[in-house]
N, C-alpha and C positions, 0 to 999 in steps of 0.2 A: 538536630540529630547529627553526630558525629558519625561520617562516613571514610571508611577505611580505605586510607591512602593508595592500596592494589585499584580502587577500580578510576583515579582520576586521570588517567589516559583515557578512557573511555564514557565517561559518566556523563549525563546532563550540568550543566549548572547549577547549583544550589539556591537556598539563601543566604544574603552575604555578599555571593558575587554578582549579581546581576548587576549592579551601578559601572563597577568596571565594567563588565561585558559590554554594556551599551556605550561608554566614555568612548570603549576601544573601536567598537563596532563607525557610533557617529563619526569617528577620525581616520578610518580605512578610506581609502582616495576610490578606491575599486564599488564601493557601496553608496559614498559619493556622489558615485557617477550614477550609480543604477538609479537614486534618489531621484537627483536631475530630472533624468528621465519623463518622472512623473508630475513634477510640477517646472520647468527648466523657466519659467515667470519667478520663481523666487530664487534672490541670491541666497546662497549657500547658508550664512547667517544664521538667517530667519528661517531658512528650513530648521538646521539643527535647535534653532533656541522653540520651535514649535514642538519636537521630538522630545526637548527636552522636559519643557512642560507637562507633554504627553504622558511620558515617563513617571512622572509625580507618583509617588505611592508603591509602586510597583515593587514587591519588594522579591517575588517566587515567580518562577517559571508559570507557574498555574495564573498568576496575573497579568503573565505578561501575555498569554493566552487569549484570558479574556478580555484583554483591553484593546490587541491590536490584532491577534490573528482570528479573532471569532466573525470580528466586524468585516476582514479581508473574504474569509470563506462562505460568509451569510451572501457577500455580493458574488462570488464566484456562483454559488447555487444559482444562484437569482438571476445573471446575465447569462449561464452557460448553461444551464441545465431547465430539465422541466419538471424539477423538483429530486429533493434526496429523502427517503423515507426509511425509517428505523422500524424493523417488527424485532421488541426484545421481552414476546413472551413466553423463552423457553426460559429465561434467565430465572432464578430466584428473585423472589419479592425483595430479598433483605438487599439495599443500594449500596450500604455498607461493605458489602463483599468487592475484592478485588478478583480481576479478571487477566488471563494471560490470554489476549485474541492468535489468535492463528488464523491470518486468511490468506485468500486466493489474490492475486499482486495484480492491479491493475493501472494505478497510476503512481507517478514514482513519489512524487509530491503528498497528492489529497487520497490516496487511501485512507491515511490515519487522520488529516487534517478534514474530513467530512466526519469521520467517527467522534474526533474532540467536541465536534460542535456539536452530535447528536446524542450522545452522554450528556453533556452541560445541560441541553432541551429536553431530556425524559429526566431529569432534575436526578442524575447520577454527581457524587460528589464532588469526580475532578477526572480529568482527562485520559490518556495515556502517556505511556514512557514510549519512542517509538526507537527501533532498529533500522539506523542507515548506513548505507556503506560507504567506507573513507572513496574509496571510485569517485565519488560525487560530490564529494567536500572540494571543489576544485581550488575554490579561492580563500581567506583567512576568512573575509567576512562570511563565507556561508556556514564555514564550521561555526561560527559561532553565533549564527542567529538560528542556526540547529541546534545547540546546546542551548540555548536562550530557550527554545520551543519544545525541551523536554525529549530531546534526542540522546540515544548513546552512540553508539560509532562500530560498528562492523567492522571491520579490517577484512581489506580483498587481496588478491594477489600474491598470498602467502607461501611459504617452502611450508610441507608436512610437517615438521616440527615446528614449526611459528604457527599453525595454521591450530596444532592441539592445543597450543598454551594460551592461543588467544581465543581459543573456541572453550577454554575454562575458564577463561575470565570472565567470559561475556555470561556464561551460563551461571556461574555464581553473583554476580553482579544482578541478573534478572532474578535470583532467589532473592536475593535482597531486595530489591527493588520489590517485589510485590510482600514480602511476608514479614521486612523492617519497614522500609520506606511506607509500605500502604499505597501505592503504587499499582496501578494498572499498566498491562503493558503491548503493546502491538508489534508483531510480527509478524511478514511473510511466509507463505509456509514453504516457501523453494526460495533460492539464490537467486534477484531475477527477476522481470518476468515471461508470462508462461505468454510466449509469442503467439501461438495458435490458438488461446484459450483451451487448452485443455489441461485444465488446474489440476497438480497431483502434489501431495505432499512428501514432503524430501526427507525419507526417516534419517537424513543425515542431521534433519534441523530439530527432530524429536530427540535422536539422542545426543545431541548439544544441551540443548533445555534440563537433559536429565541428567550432565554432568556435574552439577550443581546440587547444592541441598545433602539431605543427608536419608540413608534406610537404601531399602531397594528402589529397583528405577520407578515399580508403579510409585511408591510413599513419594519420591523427590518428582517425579510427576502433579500428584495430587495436592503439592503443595503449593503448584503456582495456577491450579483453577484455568483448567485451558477450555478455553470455548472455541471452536471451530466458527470462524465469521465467515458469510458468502459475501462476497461486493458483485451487484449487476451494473454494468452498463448498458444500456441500449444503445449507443453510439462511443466507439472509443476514439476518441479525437485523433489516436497516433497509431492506428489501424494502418493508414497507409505505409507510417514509417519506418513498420514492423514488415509490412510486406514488403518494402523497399530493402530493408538487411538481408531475407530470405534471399530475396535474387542476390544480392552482392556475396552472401556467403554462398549461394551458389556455384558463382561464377568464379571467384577469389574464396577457397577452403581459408586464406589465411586474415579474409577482411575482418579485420576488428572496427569498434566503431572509435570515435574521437571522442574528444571534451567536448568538443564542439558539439557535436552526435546529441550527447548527454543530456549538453544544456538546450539543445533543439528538442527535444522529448520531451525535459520538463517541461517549458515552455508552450508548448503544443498539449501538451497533460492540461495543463491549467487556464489555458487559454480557450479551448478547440471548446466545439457541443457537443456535449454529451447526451443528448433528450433526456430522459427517466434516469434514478440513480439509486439503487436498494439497495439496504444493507440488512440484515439477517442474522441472527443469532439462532446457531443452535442448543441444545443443553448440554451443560458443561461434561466435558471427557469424564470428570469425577460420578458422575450418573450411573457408567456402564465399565468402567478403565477393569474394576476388578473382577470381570469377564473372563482377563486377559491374564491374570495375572501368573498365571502357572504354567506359559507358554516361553520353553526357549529365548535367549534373549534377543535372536536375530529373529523367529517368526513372532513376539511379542511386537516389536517393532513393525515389522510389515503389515501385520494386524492392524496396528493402533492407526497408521499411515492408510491402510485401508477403509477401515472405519471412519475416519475422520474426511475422508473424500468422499463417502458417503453420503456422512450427513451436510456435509457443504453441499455437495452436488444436487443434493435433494430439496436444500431451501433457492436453488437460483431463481430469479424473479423472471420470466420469460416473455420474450416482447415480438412483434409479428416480426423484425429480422432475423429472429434468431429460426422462426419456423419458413420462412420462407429460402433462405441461405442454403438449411437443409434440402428443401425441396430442390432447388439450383441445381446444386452438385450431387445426390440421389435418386432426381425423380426426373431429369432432364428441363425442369422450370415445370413439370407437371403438378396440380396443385392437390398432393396429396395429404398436408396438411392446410387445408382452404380454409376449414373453420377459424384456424386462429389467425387470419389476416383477410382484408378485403384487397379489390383491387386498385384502389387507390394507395393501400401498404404498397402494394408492388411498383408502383411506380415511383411514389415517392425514394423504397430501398434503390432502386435501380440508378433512382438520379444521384442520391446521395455516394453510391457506389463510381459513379463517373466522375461526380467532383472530388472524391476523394484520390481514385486513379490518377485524374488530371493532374494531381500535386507531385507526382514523380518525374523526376527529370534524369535520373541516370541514364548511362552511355546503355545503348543495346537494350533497350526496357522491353521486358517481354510481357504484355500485356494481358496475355492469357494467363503463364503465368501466377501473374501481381491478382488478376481478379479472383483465380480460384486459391492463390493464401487468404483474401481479408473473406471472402465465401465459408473457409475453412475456421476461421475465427469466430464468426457468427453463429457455424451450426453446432461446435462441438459444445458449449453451457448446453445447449437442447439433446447432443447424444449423450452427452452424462448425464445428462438430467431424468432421460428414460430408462437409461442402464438402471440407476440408482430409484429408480421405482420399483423397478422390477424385484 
């Protein structure tokens, strides 16, 4: 497929190019090292002529998917977690359909990298195109084993006028991508993520999606098939880290975090335990969109933003921390929701709550606090979760 030169600042890798990408990738001194790392018993060599091998055949992104990153994520499940589970029966029967996910941002890494492996597993055709931000493209080789792994590129840090013309690229770029390409595609539905778990969608990111394509915003909407995705965690590995910036932007309005920060998060994402890990589909925007469609273009949007938190909200998978966390900080540790946890929950949350604390070492830690942010993070999926019953 000939893909239009406007979007190769931004686009995943193709076919065609992945042999260079990997040539370049194997000879970066920075990935090298990271290699080392994991086998530091094999000289350099022989690592790369194994890679190389490896490589054989590979000819698309989607290959290189499943030959290297399906096998990395099956073990991530498998040593961190106590399993990842897909309910994707709002979806259409027909697999053939592509999908524009919108979900709630939880890890910065395997959001999308648990989703690829659970499409592949309910025998969906092929993966997603995922949305990440240059922020975090820190070094040459990561951009480019993100491009290898069917990434496009967000641009952060923009002036207003850089910020529209790369928020039209990227928007028309994902029309392509699902309605040429055949392309499925994942995106967060905020900038970010949502530090206290209270997931809301950022109509700024709706009408990006709809700067793109062509008719009105519902038609260039319905074009890219958005599904609102829920991701649960029952333990977020970087809970503490999140309440660790709280206090620092507390303290310092002007603390930003680092690279460093960044690659501590990922790392802590992918590494840390997550116990349980759901993912959720609900049915597609295109179901109900033309509800909306005779509404103003600023309460159309708020609407759609509304709705679509809704129904996230209302598929979160709910686990006895989340009902106990509430209880904590509403009920004084009184067990007004008892049913959904024993006392053995409690204690377990309580331990896991101190070793997480414990991992904070900044100057002046205020304790109380740090315990009532990650408190705050556990109860709000349960107070959306009731709102959006109601």
């Amino acid at each position: 497929m000939n893909i239009p030169a406007e979007f190769d600042e931004i686009r995943p890798y193709g076919e065609g190019e992945m042999q260079r990408a990997f040539n370049d990738l194997i000879h970066d001194r920075q990935f090298s090292l990271v290699l080392k790392g994991f086998a530091p018993w094999l000289p350099q060599g022989i690592r790369n002529g194994l890679l190389r091998l490896a490589f054989t055949g590979i000819k698309t992104p989607l290959d290189f998917q499943k030959r290297f990153m399906k096998p990395v994520v099956n073990w991530i499940i498998r040593k961190h977690t106590d399993g990842c589970t897909f309910d994707e029966a709002q979806l259409p029967r027909d697999k053939a359909l592509r999908y524009t996910f919108v979900s709630n941002h939880r890890d910065i890494v395997l959001d999308s990298a648990f989703l690829d492996v659970l499409l592949v597993n309910h025998g969906y055709p092929t993966t997603v195109e995922i949305g990440i931000g240059d922020n975090l493209l820190i070094y040459p080789w990561i951009k480019r084993l993100v491009r290898m792994n069917k990434a496009f590129t967000v641009r952060r840090g923009l002036t207003a006028h850089e910020m529209m013309r790369s928020s039209q690229l990227m928007s028309s770029y994902i029309h392509f991508a699902v309605t040429q390409k055949q392309e499925n595609i994942w995106i967060a539905q905020r900038e970010g993520r949502a530090k206290d778990s209270d997931d809301r969608t950022q109509e700024s990111v709706l009408k990006m999606l709809a700067m793109g394509g062509e008719g009105d915003n519902v038609d260039k909407l319905r074009d890219l098939n958005i599904v609102p995705l829920t991701i649960s965690y029952e333990y977020d590995p970087c809970d503490y880290l999140k309440a660790q910036e709280f206090q620092q932007k507390r303290d310092n309005p002007a603390f930003k975090k680092s690279r460093q920060d960044d690659l501590d998060n990922m790392k802590t994402g992918i590494f840390g335990y997550k116990g349980r890990v759901h993912y959720h589909c609900a049915q597609p925007v295109n179901t109900w969109i033309d509800e909306l469609k005779d509404l103003p273009r600023n309460e159309f949007y708020a609407a759609l933003s509304q709705r679509m938190d809704q129904e996230l909200h209302r598929n979160y998978r709910l686990y006895p921390c989340n009902y106990i966390a509430l209880d904590m900080l509403e009920h004084a540790g009184a067990s007004a929701d008892s049913n959904h946890y024993t006392a053995a929950d409690v204690e377990r949350f309580e331990q896991y709550l101190q070793g997480q604390l414990a991992k904070i070492t900044i100057p002046n830690k205020d304790e109380a606090f740090l315990r009532e942010r990650m408190l705050t993070m556990y109860a709000n999926p349960l107070r959306n979760y009731l709102k959006a019953k109601k």
